[in-house]
N, CA, C and O atoms as a GROMACS GRO file, in nm:
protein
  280
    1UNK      N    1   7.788   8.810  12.253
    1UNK     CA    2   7.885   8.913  12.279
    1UNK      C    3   7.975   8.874  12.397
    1UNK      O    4   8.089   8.916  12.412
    2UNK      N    5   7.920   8.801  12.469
    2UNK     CA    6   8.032   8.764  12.613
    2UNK      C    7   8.133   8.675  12.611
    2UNK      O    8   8.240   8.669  12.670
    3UNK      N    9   8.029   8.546  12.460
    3UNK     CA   10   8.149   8.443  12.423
    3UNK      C   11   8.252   8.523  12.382
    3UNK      O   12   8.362   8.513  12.434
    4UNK      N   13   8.221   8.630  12.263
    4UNK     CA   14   8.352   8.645  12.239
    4UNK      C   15   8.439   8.747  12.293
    4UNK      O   16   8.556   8.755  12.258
    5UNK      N   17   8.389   8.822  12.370
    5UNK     CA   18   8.460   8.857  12.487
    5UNK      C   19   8.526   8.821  12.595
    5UNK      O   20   8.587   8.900  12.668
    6UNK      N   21   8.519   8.718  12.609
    6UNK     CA   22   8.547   8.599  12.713
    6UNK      C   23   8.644   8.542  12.642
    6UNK      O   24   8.748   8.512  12.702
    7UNK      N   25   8.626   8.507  12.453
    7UNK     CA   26   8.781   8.446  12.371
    7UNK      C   27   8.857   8.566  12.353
    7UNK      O   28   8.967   8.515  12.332
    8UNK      N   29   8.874   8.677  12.348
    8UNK     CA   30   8.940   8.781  12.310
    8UNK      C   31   9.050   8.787  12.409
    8UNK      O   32   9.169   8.806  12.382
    9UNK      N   33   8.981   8.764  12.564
    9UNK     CA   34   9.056   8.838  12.686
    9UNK      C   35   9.127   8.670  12.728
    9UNK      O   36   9.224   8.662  12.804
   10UNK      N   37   9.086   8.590  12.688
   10UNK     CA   38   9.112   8.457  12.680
   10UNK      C   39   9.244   8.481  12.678
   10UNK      O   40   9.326   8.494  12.769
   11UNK      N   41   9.257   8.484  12.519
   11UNK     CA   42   9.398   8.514  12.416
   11UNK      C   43   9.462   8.583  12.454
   11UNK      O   44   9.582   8.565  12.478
   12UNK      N   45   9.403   8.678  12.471
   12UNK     CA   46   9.498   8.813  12.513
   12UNK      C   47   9.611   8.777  12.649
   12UNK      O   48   9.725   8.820  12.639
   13UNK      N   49   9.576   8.708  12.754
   13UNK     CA   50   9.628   8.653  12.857
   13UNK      C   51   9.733   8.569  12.830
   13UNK      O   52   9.831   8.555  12.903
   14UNK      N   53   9.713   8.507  12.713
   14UNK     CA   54   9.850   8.417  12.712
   14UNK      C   55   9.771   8.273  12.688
   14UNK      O   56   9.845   8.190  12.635
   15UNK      N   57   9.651   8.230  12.713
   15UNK     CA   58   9.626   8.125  12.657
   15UNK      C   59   9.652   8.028  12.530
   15UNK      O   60   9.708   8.092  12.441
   16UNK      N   61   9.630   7.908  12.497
   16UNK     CA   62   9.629   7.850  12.356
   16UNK      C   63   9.470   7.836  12.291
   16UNK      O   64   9.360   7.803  12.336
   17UNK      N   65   9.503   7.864  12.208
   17UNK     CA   66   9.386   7.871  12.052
   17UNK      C   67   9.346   7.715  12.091
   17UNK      O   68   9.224   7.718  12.104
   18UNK      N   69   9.391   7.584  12.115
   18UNK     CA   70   9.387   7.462  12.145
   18UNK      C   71   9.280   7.472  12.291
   18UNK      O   72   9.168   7.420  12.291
   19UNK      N   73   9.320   7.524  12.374
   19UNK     CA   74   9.248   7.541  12.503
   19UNK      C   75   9.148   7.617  12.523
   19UNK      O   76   9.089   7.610  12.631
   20UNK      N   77   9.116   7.688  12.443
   20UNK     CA   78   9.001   7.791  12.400
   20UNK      C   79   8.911   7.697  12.319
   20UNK      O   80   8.791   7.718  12.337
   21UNK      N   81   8.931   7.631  12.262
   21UNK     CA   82   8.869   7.556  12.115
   21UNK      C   83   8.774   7.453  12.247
   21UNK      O   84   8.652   7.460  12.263
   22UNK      N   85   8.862   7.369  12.323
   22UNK     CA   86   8.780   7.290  12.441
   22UNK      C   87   8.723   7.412  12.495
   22UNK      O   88   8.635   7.445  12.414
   23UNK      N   89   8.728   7.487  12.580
   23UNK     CA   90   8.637   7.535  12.647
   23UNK      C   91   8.485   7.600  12.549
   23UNK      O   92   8.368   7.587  12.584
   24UNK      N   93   8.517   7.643  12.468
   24UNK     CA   94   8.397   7.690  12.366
   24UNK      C   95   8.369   7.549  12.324
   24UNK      O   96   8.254   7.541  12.281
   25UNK      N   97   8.433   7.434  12.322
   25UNK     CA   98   8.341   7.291  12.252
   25UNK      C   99   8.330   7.300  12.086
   25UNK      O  100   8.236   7.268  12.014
   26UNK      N  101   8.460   7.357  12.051
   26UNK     CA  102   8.399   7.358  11.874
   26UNK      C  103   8.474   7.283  11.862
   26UNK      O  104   8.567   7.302  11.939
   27UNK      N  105   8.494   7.142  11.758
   27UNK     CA  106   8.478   7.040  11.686
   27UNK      C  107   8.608   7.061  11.616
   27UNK      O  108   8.693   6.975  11.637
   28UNK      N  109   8.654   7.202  11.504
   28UNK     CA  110   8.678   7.214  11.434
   28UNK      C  111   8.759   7.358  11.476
   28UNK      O  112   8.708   7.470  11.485
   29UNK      N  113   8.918   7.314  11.502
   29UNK     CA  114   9.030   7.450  11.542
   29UNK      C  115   9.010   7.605  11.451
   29UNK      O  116   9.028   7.724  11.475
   30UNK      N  117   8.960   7.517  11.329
   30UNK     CA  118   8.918   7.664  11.218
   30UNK      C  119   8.790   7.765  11.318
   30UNK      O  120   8.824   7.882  11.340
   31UNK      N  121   8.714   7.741  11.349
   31UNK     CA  122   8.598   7.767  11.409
   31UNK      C  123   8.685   7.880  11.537
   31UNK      O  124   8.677   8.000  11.510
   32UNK      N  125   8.750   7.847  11.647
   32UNK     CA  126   8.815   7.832  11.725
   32UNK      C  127   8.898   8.020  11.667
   32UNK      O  128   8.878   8.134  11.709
   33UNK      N  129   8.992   7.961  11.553
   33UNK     CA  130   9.072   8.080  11.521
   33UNK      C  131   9.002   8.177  11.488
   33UNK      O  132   9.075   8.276  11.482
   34UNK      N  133   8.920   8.198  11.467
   34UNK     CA  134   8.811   8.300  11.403
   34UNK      C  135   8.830   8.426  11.540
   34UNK      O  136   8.811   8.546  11.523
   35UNK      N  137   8.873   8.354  11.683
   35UNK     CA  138   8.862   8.470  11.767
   35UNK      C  139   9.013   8.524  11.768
   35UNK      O  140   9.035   8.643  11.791
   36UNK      N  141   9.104   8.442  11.746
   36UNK     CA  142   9.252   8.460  11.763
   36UNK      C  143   9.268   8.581  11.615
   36UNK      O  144   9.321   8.691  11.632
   37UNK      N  145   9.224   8.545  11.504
   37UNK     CA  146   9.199   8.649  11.456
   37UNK      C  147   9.165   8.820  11.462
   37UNK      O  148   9.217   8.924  11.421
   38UNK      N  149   9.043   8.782  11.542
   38UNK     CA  150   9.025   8.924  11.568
   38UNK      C  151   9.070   8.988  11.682
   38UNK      O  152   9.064   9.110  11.696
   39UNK      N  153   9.125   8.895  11.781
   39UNK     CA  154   9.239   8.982  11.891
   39UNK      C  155   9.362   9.008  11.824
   39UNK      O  156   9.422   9.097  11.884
   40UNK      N  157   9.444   8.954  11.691
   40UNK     CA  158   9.524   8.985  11.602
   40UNK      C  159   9.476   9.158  11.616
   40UNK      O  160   9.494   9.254  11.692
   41UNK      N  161   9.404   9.122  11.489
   41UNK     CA  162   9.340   9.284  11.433
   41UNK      C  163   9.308   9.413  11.566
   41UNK      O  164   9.360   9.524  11.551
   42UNK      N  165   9.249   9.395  11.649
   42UNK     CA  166   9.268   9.444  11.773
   42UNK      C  167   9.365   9.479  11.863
   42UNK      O  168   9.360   9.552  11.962
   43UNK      N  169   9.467   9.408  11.808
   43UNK     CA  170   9.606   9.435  11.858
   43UNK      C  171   9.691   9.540  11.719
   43UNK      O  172   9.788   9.614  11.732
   44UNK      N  173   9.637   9.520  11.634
   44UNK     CA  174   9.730   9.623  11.513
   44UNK      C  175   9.677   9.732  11.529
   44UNK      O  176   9.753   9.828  11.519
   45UNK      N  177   9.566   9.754  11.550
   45UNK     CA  178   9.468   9.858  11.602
   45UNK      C  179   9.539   9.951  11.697
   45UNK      O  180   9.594  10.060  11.688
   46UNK      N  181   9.518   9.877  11.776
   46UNK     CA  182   9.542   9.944  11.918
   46UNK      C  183   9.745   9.976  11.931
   46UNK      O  184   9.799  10.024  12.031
   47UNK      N  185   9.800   9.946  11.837
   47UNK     CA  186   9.955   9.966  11.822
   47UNK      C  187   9.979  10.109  11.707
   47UNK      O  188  10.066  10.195  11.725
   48UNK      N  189   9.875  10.108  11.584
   48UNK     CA  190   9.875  10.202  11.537
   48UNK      C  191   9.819  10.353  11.592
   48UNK      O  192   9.850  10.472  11.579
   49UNK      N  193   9.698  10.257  11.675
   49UNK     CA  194   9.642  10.426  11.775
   49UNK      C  195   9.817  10.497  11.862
   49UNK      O  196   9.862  10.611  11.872
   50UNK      N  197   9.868  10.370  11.907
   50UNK     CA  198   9.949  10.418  11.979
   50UNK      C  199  10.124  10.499  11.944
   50UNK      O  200  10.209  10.566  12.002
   51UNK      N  201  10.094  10.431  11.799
   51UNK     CA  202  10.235  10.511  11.700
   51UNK      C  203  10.167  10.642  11.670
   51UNK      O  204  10.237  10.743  11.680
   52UNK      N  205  10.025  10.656  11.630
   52UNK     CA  206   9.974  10.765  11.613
   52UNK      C  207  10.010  10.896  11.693
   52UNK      O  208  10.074  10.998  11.666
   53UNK      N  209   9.929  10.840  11.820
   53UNK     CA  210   9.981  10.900  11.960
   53UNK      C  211  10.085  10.957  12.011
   53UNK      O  212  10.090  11.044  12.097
   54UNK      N  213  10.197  10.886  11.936
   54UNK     CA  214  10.309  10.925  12.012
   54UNK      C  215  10.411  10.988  11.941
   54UNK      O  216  10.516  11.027  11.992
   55UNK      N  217  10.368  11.002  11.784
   55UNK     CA  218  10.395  11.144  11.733
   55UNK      C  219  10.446  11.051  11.606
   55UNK      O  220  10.505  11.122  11.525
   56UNK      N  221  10.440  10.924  11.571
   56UNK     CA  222  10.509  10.862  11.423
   56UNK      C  223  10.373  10.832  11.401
   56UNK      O  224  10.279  10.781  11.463
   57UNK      N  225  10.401  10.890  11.268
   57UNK     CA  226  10.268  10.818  11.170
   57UNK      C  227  10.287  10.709  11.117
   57UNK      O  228  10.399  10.662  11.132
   58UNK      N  229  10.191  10.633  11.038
   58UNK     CA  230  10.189  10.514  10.997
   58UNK      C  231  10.207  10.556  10.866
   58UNK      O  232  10.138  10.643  10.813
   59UNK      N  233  10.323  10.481  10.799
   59UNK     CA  234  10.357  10.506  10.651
   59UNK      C  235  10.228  10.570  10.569
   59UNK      O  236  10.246  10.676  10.510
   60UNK      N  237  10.092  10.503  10.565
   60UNK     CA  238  10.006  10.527  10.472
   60UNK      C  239   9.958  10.644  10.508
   60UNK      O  240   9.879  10.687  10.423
   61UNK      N  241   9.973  10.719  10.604
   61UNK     CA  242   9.891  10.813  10.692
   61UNK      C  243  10.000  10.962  10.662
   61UNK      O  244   9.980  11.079  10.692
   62UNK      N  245  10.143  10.881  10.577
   62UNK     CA  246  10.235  10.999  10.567
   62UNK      C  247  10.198  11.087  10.437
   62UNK      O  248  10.175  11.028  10.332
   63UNK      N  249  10.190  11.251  10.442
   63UNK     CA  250  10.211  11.304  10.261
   63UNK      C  251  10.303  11.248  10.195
   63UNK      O  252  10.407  11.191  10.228
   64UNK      N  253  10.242  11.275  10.078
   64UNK     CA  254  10.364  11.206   9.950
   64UNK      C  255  10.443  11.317   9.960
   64UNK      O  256  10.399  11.432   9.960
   65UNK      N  257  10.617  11.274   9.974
   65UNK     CA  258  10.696  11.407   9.980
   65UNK      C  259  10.715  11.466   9.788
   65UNK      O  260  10.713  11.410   9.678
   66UNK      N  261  10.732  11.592   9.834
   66UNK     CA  262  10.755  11.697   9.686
   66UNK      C  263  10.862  11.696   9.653
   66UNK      O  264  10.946  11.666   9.738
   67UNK      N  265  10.899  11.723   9.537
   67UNK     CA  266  11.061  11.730   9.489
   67UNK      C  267  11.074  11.884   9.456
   67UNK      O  268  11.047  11.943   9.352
   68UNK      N  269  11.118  11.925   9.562
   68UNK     CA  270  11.112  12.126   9.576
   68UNK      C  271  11.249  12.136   9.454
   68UNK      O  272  11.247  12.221   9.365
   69UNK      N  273  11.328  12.067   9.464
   69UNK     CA  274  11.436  12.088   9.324
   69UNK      C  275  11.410  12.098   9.196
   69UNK      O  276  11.408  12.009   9.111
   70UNK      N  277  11.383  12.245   9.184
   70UNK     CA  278  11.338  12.301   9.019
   70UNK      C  279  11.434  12.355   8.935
   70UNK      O  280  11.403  12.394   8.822
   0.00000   0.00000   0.00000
């Protein structure tokens, strides 16, 4: 849990996926992105809490509008 807490806040700072990959010692950059990934997703997260928040919904989150013209 600390490694990847430690790559999350890594990324988040402005680091490279390249410079993260040496400090964790993985072999293989695929290995590496697996955290850049989930600070991705963590970041869409935390942008939709905040459209939420601030009064726009997120398209999928909208009613389907009615066609009141009868």
């Amino acid at each position: 849990m600390v490694r990847r807490t430690f790559a999350c806040h890594y990324l988040q700072n402005g680091a490279a996926v390249t410079d993260l990959q040496a400090i964790l010692g993985h072999s293989n950059l695929a290995t590496t992105q697996v955290y850049a990934r989930m600070f991705d997703e963590r970041m869409r997260a935390s942008i939709r809490a905040l459209d939420y928040g601030m009064g726009t919904t997120p398209k999928s989150a909208e009613p389907a509008k009615v066609n009141e013209a009868i």
